[in-house]
C-alpha positions as a Markdown table, in Angstrom:
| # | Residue | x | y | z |
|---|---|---|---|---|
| 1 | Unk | -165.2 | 239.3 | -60.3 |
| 2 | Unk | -162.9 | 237.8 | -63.0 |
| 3 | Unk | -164.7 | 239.3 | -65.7 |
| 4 | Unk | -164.0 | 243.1 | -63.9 |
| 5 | Unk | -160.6 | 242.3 | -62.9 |
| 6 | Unk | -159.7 | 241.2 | -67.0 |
| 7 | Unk | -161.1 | 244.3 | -68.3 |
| 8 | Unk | -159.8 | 246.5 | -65.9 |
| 9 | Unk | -156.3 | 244.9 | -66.9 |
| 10 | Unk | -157.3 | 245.6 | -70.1 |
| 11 | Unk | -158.2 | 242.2 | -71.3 |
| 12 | Unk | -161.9 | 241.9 | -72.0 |
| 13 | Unk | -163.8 | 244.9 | -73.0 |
| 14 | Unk | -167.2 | 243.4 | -72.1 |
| 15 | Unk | -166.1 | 242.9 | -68.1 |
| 16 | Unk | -168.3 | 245.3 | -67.2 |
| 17 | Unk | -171.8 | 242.8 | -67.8 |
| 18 | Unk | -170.3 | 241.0 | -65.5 |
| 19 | Unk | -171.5 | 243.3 | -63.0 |
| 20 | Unk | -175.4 | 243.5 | -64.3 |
| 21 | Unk | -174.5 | 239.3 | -64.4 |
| 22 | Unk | -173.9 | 240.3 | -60.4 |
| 23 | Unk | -177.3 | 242.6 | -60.2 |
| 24 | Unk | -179.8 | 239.9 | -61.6 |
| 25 | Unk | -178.2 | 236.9 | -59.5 |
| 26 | Unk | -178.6 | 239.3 | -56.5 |
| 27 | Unk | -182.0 | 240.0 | -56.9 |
| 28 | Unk | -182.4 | 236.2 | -57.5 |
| 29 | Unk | -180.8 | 235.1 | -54.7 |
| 30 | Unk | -182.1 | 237.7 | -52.2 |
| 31 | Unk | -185.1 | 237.7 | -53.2 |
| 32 | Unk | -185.7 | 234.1 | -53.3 |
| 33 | Unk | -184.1 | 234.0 | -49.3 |
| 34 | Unk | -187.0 | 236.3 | -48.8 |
| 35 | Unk | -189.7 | 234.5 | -50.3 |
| 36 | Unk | -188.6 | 231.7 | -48.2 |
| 37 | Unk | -188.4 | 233.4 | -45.0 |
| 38 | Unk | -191.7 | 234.7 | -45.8 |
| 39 | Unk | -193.3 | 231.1 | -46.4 |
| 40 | Unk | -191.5 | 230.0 | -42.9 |
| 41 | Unk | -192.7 | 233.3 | -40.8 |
| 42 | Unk | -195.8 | 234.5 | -40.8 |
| 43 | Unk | -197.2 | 236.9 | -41.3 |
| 44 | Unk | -194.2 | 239.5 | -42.8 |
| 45 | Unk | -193.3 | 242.7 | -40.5 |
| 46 | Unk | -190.6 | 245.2 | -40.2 |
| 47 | Unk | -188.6 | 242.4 | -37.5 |
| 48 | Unk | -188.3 | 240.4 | -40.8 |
| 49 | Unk | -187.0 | 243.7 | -42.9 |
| 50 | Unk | -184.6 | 243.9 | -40.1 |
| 51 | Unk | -183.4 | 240.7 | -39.7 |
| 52 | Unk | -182.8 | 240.8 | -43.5 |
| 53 | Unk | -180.9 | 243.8 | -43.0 |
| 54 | Unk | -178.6 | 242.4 | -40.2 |
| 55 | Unk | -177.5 | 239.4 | -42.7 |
| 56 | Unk | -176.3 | 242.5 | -45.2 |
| 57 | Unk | -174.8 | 244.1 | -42.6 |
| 58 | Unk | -172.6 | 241.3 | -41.3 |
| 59 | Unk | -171.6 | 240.1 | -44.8 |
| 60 | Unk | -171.3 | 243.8 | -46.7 |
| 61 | Unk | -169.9 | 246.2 | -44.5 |
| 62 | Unk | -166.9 | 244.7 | -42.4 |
| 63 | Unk | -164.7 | 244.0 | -45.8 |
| 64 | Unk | -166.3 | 247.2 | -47.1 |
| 65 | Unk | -164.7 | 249.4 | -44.1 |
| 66 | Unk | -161.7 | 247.2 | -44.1 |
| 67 | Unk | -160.7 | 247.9 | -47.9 |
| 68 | Unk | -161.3 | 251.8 | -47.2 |
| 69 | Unk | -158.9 | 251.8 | -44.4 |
| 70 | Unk | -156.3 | 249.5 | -46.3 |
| 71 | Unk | -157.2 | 252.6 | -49.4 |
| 72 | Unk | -156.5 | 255.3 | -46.5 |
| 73 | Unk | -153.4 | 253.7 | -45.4 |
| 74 | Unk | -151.7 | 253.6 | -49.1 |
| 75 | Unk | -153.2 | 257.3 | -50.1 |
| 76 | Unk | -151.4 | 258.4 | -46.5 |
| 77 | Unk | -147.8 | 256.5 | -48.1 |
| 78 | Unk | -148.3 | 258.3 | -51.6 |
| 79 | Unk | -148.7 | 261.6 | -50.0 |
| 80 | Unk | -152.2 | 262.2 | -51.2 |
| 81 | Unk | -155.5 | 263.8 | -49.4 |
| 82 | Unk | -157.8 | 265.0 | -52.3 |
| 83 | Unk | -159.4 | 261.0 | -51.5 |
| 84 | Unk | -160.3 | 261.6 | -48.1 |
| 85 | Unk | -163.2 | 264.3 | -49.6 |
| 86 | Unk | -165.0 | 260.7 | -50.8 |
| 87 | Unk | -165.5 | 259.0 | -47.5 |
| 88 | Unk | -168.8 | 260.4 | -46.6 |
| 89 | Unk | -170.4 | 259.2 | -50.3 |
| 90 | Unk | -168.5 | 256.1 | -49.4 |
| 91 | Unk | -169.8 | 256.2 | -45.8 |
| 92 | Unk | -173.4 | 256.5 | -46.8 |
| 93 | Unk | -173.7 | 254.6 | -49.9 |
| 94 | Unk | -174.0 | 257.2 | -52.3 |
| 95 | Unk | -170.6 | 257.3 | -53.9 |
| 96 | Unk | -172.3 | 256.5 | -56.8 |
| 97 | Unk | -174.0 | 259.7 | -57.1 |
| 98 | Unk | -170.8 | 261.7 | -56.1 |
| 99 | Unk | -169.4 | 260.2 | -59.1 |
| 100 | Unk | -172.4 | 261.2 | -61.1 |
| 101 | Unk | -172.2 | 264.9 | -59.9 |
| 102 | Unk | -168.9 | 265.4 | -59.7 |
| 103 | Unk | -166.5 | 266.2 | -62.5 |
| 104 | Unk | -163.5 | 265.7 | -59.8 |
| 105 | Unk | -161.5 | 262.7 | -60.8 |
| 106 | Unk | -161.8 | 260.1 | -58.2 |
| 107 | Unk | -158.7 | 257.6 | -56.5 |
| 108 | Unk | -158.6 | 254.6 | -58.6 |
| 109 | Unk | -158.8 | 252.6 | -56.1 |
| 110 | Unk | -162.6 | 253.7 | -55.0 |
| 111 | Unk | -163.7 | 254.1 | -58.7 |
| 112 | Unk | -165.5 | 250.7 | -58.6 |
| 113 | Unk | -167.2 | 251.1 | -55.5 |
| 114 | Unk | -170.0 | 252.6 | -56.9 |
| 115 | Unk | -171.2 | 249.0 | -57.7 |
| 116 | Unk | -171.8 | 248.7 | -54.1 |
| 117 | Unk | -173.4 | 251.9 | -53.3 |
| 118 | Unk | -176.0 | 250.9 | -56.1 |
| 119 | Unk | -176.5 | 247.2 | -54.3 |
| 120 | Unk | -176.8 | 249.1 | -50.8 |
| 121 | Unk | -179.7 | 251.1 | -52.3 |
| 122 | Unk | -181.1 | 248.1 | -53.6 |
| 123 | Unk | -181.0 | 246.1 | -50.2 |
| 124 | Unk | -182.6 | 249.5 | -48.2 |
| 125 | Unk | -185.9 | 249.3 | -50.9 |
| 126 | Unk | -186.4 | 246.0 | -52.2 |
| 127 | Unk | -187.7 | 243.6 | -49.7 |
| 128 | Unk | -189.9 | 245.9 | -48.4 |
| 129 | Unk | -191.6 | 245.0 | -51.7 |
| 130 | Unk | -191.2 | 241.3 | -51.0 |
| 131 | Unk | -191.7 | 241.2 | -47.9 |
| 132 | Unk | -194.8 | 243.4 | -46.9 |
| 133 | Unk | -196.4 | 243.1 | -50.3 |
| 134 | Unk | -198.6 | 239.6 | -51.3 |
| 135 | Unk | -197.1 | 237.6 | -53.9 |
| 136 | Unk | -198.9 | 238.9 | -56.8 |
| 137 | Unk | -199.1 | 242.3 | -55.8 |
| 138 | Unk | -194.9 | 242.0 | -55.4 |
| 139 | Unk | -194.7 | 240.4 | -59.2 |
| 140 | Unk | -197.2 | 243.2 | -60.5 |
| 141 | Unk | -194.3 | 245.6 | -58.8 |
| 142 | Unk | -191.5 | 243.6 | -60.3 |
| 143 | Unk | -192.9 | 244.0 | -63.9 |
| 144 | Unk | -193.6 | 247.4 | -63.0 |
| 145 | Unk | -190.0 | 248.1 | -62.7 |
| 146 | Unk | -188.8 | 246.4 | -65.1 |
| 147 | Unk | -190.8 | 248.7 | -67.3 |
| 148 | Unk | -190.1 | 251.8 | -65.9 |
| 149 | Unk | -186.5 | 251.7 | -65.6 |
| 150 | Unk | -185.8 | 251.7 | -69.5 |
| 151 | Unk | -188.0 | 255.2 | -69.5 |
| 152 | Unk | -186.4 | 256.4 | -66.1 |
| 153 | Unk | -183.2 | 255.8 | -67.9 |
| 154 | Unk | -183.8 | 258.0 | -70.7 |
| 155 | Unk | -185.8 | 260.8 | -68.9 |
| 156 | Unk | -182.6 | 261.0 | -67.1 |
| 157 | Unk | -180.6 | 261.4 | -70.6 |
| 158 | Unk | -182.6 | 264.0 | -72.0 |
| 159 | Unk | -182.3 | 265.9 | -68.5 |
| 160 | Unk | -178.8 | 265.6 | -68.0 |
| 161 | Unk | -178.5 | 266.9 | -72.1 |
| 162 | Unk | -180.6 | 269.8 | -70.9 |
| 163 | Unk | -178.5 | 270.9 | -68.4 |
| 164 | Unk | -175.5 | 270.6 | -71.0 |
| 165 | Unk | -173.9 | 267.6 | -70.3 |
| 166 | Unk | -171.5 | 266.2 | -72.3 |
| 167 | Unk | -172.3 | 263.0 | -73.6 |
| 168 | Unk | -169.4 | 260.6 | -71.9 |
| 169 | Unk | -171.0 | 262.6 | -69.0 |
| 170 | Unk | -174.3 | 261.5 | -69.4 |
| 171 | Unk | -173.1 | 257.9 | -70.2 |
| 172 | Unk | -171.8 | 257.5 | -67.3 |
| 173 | Unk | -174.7 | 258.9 | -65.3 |
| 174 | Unk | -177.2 | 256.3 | -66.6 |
| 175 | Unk | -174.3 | 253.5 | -66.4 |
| 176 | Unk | -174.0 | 254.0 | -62.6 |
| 177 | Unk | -177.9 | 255.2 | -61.6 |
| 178 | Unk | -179.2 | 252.7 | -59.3 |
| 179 | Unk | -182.5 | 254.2 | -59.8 |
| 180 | Unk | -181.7 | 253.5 | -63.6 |
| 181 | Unk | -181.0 | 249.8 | -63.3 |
| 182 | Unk | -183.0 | 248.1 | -60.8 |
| 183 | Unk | -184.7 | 246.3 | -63.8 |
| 184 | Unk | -181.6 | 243.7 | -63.7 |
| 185 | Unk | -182.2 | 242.9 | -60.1 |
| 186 | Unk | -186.4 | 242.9 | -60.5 |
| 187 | Unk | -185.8 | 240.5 | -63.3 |
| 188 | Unk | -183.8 | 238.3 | -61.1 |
| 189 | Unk | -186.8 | 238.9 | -58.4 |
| 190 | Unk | -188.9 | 237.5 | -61.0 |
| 191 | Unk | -187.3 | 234.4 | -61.5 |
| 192 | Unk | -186.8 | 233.9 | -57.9 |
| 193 | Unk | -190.7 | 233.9 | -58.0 |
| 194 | Unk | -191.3 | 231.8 | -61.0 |
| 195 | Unk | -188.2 | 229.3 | -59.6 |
| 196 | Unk | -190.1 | 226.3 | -59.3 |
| 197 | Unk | -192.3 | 226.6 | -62.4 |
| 198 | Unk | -189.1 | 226.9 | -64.5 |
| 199 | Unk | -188.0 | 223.8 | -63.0 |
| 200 | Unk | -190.8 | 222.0 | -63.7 |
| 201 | Unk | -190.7 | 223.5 | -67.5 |
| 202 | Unk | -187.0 | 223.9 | -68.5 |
| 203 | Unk | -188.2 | 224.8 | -71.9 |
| 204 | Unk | -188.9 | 228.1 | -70.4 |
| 205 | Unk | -184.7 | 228.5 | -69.8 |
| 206 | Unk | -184.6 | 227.9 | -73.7 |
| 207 | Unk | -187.0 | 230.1 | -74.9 |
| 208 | Unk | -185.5 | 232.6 | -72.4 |
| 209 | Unk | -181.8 | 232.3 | -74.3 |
| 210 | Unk | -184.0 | 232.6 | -77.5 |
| 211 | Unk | -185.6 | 235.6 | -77.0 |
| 212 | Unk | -182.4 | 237.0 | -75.7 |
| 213 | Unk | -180.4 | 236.3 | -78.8 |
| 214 | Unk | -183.3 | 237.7 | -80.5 |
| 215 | Unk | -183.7 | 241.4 | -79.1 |
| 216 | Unk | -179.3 | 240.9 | -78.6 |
| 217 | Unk | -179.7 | 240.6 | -82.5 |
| 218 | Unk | -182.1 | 243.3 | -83.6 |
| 219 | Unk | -180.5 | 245.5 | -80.8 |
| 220 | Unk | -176.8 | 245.4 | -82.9 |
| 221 | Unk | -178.7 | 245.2 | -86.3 |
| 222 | Unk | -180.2 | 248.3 | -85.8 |
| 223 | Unk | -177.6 | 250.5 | -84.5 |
| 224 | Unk | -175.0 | 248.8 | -86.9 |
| 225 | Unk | -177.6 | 250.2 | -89.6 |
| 226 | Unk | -177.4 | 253.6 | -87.9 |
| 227 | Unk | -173.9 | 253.5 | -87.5 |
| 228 | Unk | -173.6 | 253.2 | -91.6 |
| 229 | Unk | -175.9 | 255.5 | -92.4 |
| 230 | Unk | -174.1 | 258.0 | -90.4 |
| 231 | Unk | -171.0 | 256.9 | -92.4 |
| 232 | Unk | -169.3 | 254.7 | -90.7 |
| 233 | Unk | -167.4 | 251.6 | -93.0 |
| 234 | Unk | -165.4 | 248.7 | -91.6 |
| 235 | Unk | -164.6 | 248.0 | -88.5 |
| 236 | Unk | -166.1 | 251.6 | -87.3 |
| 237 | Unk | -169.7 | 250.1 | -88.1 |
| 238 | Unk | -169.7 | 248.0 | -85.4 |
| 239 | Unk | -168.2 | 250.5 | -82.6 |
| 240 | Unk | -170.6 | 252.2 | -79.3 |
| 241 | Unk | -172.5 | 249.3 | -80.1 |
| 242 | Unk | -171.7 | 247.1 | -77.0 |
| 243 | Unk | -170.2 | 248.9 | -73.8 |
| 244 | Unk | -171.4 | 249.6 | -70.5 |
| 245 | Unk | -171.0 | 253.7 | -71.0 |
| 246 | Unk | -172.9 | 254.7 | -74.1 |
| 247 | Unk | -174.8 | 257.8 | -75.4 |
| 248 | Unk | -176.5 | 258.6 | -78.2 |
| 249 | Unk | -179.6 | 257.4 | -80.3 |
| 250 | Unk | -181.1 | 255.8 | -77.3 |
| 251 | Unk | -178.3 | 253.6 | -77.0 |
| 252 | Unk | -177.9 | 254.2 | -73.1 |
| 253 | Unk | -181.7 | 253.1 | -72.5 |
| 254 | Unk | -181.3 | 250.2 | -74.4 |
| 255 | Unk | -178.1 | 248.1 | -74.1 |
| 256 | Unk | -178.9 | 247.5 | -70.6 |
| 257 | Unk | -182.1 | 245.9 | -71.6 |
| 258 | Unk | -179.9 | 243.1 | -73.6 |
| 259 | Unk | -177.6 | 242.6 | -71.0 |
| 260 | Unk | -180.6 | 242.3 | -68.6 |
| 261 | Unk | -182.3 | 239.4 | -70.6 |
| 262 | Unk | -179.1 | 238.0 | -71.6 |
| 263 | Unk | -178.2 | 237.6 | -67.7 |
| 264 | Unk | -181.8 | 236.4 | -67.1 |
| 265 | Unk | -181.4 | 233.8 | -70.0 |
| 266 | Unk | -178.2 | 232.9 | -68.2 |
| 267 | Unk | -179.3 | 232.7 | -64.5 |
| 268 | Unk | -182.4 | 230.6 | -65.9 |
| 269 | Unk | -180.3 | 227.9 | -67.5 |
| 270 | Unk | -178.3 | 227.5 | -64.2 |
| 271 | Unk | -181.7 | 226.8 | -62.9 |
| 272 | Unk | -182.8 | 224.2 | -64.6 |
| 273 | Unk | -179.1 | 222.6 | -64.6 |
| 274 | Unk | -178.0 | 223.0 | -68.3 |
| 275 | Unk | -174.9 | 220.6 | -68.5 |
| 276 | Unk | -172.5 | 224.1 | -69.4 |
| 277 | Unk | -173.2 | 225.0 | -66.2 |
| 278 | Unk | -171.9 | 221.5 | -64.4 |
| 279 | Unk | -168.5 | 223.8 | -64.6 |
| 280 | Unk | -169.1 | 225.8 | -62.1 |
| 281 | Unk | -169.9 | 222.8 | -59.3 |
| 282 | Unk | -166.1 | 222.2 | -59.0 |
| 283 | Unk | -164.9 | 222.4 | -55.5 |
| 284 | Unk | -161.6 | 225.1 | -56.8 |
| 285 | Unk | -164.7 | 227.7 | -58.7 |
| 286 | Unk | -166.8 | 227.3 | -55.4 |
| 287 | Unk | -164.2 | 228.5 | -53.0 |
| 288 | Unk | -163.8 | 231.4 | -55.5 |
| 289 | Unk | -166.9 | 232.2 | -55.7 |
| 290 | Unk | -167.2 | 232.3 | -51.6 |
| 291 | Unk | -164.3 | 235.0 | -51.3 |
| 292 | Unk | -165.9 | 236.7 | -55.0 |
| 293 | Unk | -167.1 | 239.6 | -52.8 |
| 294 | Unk | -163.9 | 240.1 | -51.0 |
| 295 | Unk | -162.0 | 240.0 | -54.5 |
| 296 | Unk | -164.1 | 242.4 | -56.3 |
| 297 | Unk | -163.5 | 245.1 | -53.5 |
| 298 | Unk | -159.9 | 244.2 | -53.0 |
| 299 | Unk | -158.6 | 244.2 | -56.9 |
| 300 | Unk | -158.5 | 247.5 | -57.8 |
| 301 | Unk | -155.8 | 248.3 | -54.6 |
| 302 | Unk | -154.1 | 245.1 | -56.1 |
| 303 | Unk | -153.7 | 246.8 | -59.1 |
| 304 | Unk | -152.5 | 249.9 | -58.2 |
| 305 | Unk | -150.1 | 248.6 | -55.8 |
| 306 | Unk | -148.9 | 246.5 | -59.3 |
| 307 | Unk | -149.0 | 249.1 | -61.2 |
| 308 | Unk | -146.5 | 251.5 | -58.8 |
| 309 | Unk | -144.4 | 248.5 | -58.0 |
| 310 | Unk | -143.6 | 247.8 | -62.0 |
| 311 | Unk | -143.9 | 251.0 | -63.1 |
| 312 | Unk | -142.7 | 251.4 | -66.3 |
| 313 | Unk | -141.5 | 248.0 | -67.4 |
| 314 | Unk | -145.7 | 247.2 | -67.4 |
| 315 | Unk | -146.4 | 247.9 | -71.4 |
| 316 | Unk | -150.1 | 247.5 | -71.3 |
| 317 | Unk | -150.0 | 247.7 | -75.4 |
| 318 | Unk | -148.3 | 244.6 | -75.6 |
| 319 | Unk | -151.3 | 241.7 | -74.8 |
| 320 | Unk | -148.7 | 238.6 | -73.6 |
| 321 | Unk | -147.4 | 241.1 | -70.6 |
| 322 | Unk | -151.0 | 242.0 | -70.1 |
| 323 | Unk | -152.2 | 238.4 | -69.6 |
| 324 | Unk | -149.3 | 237.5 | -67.0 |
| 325 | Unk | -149.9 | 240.8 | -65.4 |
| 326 | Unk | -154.1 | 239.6 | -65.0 |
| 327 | Unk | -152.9 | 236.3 | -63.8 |
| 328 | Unk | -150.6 | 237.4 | -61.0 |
| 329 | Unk | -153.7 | 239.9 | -60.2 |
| 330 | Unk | -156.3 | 237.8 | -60.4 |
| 331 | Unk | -154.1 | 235.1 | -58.3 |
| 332 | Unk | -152.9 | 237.9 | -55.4 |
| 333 | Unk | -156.7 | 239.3 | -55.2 |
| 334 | Unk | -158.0 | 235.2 | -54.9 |
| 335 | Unk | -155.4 | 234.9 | -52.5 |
| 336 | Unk | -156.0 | 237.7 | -50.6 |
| 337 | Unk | -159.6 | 237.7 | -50.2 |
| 338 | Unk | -159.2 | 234.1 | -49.1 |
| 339 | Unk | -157.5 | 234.6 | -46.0 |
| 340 | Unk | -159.1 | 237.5 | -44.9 |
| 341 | Unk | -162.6 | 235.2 | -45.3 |
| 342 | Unk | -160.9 | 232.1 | -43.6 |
| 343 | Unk | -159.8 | 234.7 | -40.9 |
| 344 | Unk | -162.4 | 237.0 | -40.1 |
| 345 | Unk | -165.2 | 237.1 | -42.6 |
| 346 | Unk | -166.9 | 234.2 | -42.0 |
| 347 | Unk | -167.2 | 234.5 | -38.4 |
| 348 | Unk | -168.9 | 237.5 | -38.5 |
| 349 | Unk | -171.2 | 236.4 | -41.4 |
| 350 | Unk | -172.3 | 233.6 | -38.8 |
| 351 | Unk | -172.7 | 235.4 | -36.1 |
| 352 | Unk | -174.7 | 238.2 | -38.1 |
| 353 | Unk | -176.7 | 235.0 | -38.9 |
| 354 | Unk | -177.3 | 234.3 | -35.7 |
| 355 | Unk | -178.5 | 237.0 | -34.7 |
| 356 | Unk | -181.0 | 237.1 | -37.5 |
| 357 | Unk | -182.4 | 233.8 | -36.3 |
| 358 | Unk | -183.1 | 235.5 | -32.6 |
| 359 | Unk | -185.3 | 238.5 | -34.5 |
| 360 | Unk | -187.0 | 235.8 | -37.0 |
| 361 | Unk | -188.1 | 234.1 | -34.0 |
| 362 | Unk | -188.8 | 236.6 | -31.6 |
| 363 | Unk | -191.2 | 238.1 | -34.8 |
| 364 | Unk | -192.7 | 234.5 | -35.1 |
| 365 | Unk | -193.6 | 234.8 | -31.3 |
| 366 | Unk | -195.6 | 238.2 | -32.1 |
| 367 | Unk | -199.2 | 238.0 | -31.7 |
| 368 | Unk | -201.0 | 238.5 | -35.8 |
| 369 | Unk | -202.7 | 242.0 | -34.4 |
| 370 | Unk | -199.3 | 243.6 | -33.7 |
| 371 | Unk | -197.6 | 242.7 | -37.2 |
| 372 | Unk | -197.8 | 245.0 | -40.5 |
């Protein structure tokens, strides 16, 4: 969340891993609630998909719908409707694939929401794989994706060139695929299966960061040596290197494969408890992390509601105004999304909890003939 928030305020050009960061924790963590519920409630069946589904449900959609009608209440005060044409892809989850297809600028305020169209996609397929599939079968799956998406990602390229494209165009398109990046949350999956093995062998996390470095390495060495030999000197050489929209020379199939494995590196280190990561155990980054959700769907109207209310005495070019404007951001968005979790969020998630438990054991009761 901090990491989008700083490069949307023009801070940190690299904000945007902190979203595939987001994608491989997710599958982690889902996956490895799954897994357990799995162990605990035999054997799997669609009850268990649905009490999975309930959980999302609770904890994903009220502050979801709640953002969009705060959105729809500042578009009515500006006097705009051309936003309103987005509420059925934001309805359904597929905003991301408006904002594929469509060469319509969108409201500012809804352009990150594609994130969670991509996560909802990801919920609706992936523990049917966990759940319903034996454990090796479901890793043979995992590895499977992981495989495929790197091809998926540039059969969509070349399509997407046929069909004349320009190439932002097409940057974009494999940047917010969900199809196109399920590797980061099937290598998250992966650890989530392999959790207790890591623990037992934190050399594993090591090796991990290694090979990450590694392929990080030969990825920028190579297309720094492609960037020269197409002419570029200085500081040009080591441009469309690293960023989260890129085209051209394969470059959109393969970033996303070093910020996978970096986040993988990452998430396996927090595993087996490397002391860097002690940090993040303080009471203050805990209760942020709680409302993180609520504060990545709430920044962007915090922003824009900034950003009219300053108006032009905001000079983005000038990087002390732009630190104090991502501090009183960041500080309004924490602040924000805090009360509305205290308030209202955190009831629901525990009552969407509870009414998980009911299904999980009401499917436990089920005789073994009548499960899938």
């Amino acid at each position: 969340m901090t990491m989008v928030i700083a490069q949307h305020c023009k801070l940190l050009p690299f904000g945007w891993t902190g979203v595939w960061l987001f994608y491989v924790i997710s599958g982690f963590v889902i996956c490895r609630n799954l897994i357990a519920e799995k162990a605990t409630f035999k054997p799997a069946s669609l009850l268990h998909y649905l009490s999975f589904m309930i959980r999302r449900i609770f904890r994903i959609i009220p502050p979801y719908a709640a953002y969009i009608i705060i959105c729809l209440l500042i578009i009515r005060l500006l006097g705009r409707s051309e936003p309103y044409r987005e509420l059925p892809f934001l309805a359904t989850f597929t905003f991301n694939w408006r904002m594929i297809f469509s060469v319509e600028p969108q409201f500012s305020a809804f352009g990150h929401l594609w994130t969670i169209s991509v996560e909802e996609q990801f919920y609706v397929l992936f523990p049917i794989l966990i759940l319903l599939l034996k454990r090796d079968r479901a890793i043979v799956g995992l590895i499977a994706i992981c495989l495929l998406a790197p091809v998926l990602r540039n059969v969509m390229a070349e399509r997407m060139a046929a069909h004349g494209w320009d190439s932002g165009r097409i940057a974009f398109g494999v940047y917010a695929s969900s199809f196109g990046q399920f590797d980061a949350f099937a290598l998250g999956a992966l650890l989530a299966h392999f959790e207790d093995a890591i623990r037992r062998h934190p050399r594993f996390a090591t090796k991990m960061a290694w090979l990450a470095l590694v392929v990080a390495m030969v990825y920028a060495a190579t297309y720094i040596g492609i960037n020269i030999t197409s002419g570029a000197h200085g500081i040009d050489a080591i441009r469309n290197i690293v960023s989260g929209v890129l085209y051209g020379e394969k470059r959109e199939v393969f970033v996303y494969v070093v910020m996978d494995l970096c986040a993988a590196a990452t998430l396996a280190g927090a595993i087996v408890g490397w002391r860097v990561f002690n940090l993040i155990e303080h009471p203050l980054l805990v209760a942020v992390g709680q409302v993180s959700y609520g504060g990545y769907l709430l920044h962007a109207i915090v922003l824009l509601v900034m950003g009219e209310a300053i108006g032009s005495l905001f000079e983005p070019q000038i990087v002390p105004i732009r630190i104090v404007f991502f501090l009183i951001a960041w500080c309004c968005t924490v602040a924000i999304a805090w009360l509305s979790y205290i308030t209202w969020e955190r009831k629901l998630i525990r009552y969407g909890h509870k009414i998980s438990e009911r299904i999980m054991l009401r499917a436990n009761r089920r005789p073994v003939a009548a499960s899938v």
